[in-house]
N, C-alpha and C positions, 0 to 999 in steps of 0.2 A: 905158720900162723899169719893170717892176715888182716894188717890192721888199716883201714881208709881214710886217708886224711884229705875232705875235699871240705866244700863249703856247707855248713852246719843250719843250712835254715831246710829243714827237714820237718816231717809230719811231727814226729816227738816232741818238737818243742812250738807247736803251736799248742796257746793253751785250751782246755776243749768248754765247755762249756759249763760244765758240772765243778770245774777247778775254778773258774770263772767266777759264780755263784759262789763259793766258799771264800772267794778272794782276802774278804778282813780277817776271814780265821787264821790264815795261812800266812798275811802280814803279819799280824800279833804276835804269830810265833818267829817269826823270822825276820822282825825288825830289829833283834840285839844282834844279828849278823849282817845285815848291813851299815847297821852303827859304830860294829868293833873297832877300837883303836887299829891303826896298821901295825902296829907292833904287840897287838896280842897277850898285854901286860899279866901277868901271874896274881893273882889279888891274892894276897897270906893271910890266908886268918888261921895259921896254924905253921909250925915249927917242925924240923927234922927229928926233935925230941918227941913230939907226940907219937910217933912210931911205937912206943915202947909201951903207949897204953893196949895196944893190941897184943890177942897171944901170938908167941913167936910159932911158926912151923919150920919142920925139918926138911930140907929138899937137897936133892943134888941136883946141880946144874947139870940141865943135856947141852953141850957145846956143839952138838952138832947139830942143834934145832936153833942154837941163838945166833944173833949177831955180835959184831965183837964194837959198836959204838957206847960208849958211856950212857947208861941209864940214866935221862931227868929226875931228880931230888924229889926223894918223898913229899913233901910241900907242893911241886907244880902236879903231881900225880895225885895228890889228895884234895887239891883246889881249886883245879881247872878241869872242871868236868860237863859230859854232856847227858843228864841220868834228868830227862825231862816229868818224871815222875814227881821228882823232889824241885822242879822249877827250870824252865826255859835259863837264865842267866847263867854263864859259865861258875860262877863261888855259889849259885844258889842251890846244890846241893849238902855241899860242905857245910851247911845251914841250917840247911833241911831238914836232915836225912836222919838227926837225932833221936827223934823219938821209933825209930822206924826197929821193930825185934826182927834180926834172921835166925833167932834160932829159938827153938826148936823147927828144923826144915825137912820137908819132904818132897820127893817130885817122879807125878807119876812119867809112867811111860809104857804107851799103849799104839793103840792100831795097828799096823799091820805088822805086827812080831808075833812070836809061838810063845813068848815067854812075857807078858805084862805087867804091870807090879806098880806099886806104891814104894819108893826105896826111903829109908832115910838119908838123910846126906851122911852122916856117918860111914853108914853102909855101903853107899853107892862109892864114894872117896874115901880108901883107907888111908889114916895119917899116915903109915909107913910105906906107901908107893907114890907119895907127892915127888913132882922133880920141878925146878926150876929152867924157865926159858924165857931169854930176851928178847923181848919183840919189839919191830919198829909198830904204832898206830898210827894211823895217817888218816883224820878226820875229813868231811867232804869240803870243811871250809878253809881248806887250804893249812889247815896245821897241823903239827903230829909231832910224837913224844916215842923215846925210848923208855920200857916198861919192864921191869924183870916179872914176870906173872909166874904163881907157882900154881900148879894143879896136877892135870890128867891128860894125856890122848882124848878125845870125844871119842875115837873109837873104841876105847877100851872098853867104856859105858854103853856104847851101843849095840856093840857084839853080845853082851850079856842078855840082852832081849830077844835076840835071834830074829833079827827083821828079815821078811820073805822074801820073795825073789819077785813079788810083784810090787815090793816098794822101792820108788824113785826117787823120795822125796822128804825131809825129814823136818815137822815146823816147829816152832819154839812159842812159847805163852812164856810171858811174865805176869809176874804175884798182884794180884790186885788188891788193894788197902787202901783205899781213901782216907779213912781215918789217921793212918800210917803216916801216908803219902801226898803231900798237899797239892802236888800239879795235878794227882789224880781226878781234882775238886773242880779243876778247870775242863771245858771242850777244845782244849788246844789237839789230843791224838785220840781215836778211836781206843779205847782201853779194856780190857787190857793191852800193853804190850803185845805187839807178836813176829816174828820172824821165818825163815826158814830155809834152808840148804838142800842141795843135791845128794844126793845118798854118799855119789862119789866124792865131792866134795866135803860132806861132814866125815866119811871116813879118812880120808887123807892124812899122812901123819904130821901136818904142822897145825893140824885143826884142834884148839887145846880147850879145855872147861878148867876154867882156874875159881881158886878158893883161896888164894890170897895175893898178894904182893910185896915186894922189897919182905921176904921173911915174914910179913905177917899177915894174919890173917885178912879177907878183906874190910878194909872202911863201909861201910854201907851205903855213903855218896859213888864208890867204886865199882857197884853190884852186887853186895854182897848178900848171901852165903854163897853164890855161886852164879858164874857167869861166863857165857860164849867171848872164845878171843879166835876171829879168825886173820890172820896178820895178814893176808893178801886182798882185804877187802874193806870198803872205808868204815868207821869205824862204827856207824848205823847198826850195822850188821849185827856187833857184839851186845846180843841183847842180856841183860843185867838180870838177877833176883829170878832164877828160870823156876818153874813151878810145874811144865811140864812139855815132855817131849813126846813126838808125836811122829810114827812112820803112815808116808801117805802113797798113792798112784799119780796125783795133782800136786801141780804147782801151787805151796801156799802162795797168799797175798799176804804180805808184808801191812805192819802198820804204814810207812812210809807211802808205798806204792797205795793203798788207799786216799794219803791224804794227797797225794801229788802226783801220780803216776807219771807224769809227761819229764817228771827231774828224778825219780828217783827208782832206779828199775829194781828186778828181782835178785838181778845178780852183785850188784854195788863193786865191780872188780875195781883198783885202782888203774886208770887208763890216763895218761897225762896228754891221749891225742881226742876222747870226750870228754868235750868240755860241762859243766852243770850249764843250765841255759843263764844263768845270773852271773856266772864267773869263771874264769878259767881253774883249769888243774894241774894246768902245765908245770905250776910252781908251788912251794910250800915252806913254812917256817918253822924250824924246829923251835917249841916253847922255851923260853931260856938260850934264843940265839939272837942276832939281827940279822943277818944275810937270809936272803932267801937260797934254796937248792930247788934244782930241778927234780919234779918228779918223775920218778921209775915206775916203767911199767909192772904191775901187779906189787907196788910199793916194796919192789927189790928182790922179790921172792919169784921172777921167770922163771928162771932154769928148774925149782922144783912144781910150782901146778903151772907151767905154761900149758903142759899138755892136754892137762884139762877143759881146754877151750881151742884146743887143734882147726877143728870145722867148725867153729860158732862163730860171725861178726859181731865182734865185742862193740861194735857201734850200733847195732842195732840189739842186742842183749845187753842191754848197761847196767 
């Protein structure tokens, strides 16, 4: 694998002109991140005992998909979040996201598969093949949390479609509710939500669709009924409340990569030698610490998808 560390004033990060013109939009959103305390404070409006309003789910932990670090306390996982739907501000979902119903849910899943369908979540996620796995998340703004997420494989869900052999591609929509949703009300993201994956990479077995956390189901500031975790990649990626998955032959475009493309590419790998053009990545705080650590390439997880980006320059694929 080869990774290039020379000087960074490259075409990517001039900005073009279309980014240019958008420029206030793009402040608005992204002026609670260059205002955040350096120490990344946890705002609590909620208690380790609220856990217990949620239903509990049944999971066994895979050990050999987790890490073995201490999971951050239901309260930093339930009130520091980035679910811009429910509001730009890290507690503004946990606020939010109240009146918002996940269920009754369904989520199609079409295009280039032999097998299409309308699933319910029920269906698609049987309670009795839930497992638990710990994941490190590593946000693009330099901070990241350990998470026990319970769900599924992505691939388990995907193979039931039977996507063909001429899809490469696999993109993700989130549920659109304005009514729901109040960031939705705003022109801060193209909306709906949208995301999306390499085929190889959505099938890979650390690539997980979770339906709850710490034992329960999810919070609905956490993406619930159902949400992308892919732990090798910043946490952008894990698009929240999915409503439908989609096999393509094209690379989707990302909500992000619409609204900024020059910072925020297709691939979001964690690379601590690409820098964001506004700040480094080389380091990161775990919520609930004060040291900084260095970051890891692909956020810890090399040795199992290094391979996947063998012949790619992950500086010019960011």
């Amino acid at each position: 694998m080869l990774i290039k560390n020379k000087e960074r004033y490259t075409g990517r990060e001039i900005t073009s002109e279309k980014d240019y013109m958008r420029r206030r939009d793009f402040l608005k959103l992204s002026a609670w991140t260059l205002t955040a305390p350096a120490l990344a404070p946890v705002r609590l409006f909620a208690s380790d005992e609220d856990k217990n309003k949620y239903t509990a789910l049944n999971a066994v932990r895979n050990k050999a998909m987790s890490i073995g670090e201490k999971p951050n306390s239901w309260t930093e996982i339930t009130t520091y979040n980035n679910f811009y739907e429910f509001g730009t501000d890290k507690s503004a979902p946990s606020r939010n996201s109240r009146a918002f119903k996940p269920r009754p849910w369904s989520v199609a899943i079409d295009g280039l598969c032999d097998k299409p369908g309308h699933y319910q979540l029920e269906d698609l996620i049987p309670a009795k093949k839930l497992e638990e796995r710990v994941y490190s998340l590593r946000c693009v703004e330099a901070w990241s949390m350990v998470i026990p997420w319970i769900g599924v494989p992505l691939k388990n869900i995907l193979l039931k479609a039977q996507p063909r052999s001429t899809a490469r591609f696999v993109e993700f929509t989130s549920v659109y509710r304005p009514s729901e949703m109040p960031g939705q009300r705003a022109h801060i993201l193209d909306w709906p939500y949208m995301e999306g994956l390499r085929l190889d990479e959505a099938l890979h077995p650390l690539t997980f669709l979770a339906v709850g956390v710490y034992g329960r189901v999810l919070p609905n500031q956490n993406g619930a009924p159902l949400r992308l975790v892919v732990p090798w990649k910043y946490g952008f990626k894990s698009i929240k409340s999915i409503v439908r998955i989609r096999f393509t032959d094209t690379m989707p475009v990302s909500t992000w990569q619409r609204l900024a493309p020059g910072e925020y590419g297709f691939y979001a790998n964690v690379n601590p030698e690409v820098d964001h053009p506004r700040w480094s990545q080389r380091r990161e705080r775990r919520i609930g610490t004060f040291f900084k650590r260095e970051t890891q390439l692909f956020n810890g997880y090399a040795d199992e998808v290094g391979a996947l980006y063998k012949n790619l320059d992950l500086e010019k694929w960011y």
